[in-house]
N, C-alpha and C positions, 0 to 999 in steps of 0.2 A: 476431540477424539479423532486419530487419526483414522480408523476401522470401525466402516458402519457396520453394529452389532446388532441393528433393529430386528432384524429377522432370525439372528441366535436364540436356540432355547439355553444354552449355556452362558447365554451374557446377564450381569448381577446391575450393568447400566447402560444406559442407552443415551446417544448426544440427542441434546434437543435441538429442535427444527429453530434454523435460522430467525425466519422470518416470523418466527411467534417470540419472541423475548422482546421484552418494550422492561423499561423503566418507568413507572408515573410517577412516582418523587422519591425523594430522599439522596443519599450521599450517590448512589450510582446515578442516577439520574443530573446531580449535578455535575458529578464529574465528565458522564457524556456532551454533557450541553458545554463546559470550559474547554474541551476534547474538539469540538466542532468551531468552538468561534474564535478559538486560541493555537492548540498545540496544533493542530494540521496544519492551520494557516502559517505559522511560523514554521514548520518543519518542511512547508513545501519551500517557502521564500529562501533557507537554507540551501534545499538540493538543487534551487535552481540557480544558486550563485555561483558565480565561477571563481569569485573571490573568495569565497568560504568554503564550500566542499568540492566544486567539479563534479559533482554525483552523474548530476543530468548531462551535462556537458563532455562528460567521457562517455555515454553511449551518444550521443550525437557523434563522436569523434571515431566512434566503432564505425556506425554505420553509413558513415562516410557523407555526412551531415555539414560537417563542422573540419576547422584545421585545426590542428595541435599535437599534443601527445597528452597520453596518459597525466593527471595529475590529484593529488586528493591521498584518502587514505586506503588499503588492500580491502577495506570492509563498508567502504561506503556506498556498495551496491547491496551492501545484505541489509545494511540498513535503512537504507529505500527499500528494499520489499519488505520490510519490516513496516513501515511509514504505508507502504502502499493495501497493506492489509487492514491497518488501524483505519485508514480513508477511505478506502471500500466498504468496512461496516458504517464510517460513519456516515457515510453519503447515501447509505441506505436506510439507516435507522433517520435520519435526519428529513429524507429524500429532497437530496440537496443534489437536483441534476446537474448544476455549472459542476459540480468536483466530478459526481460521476464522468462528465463527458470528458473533462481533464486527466481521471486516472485512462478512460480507452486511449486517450491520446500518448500515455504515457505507455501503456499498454503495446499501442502499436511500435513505438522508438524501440523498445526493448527486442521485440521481435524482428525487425529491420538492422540492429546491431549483430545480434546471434551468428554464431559462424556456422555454417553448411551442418557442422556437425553436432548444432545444436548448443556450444561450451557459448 
């Protein structure tokens, strides 16, 4: 939910708190646990390739990191923050601090790319 409604007398639903949703078993739960020791791990190995996506490697190359030029495809940055939201919940729900300390890292590159103007 994009608009916390918590405090509306006119809201019919309200998002739940983060940090209270757990899985104790079943299909979500396994799906979280395949989500943690699978699909991140491969999704990051991806954006960090320079043979496969360039993801990471064109903001190193923004932020003047790295030599090259642009390479990869016009969407492969939406799709890392896409990857970076799925890794954030899972390094939490997980509390799997090496990712967490991995996405600040990631975190920080991004913000060191950014033009003046913020684009």
């Amino acid at each position: 939910m994009l608009t916390d409604t918590a405090r509306s007398p006119q809201a019919g639903a309200w998002p739940l708190e983060f940090e209270k949703i757990t899985q104790e078993e079943g299909f979500w739960k396994d799906v979280t646990r395949r989500n943690a020791r699978k699909t991140i791990v491969q999704l990051q190995k991806m954006f960090e390739a320079v043979d496969i996506s360039h993801v990471v490697e064109n903001f190193r190359i923004c932020a003047g990191e790295s030599e090259g030029s642009f390479a990869g495809t016009d969407f492969g940055d939406g799709d890392f923050y896409k990857w970076m939201e799925s890794a954030i919940y899972t390094a939490y729900q997980t509390d799997n601090q090496l990712l967490k300390d991995e996405i600040e890292k990631y975190i920080d590159l991004i913000g060191r790319a950014q033009q003046p103007d913020g684009y």
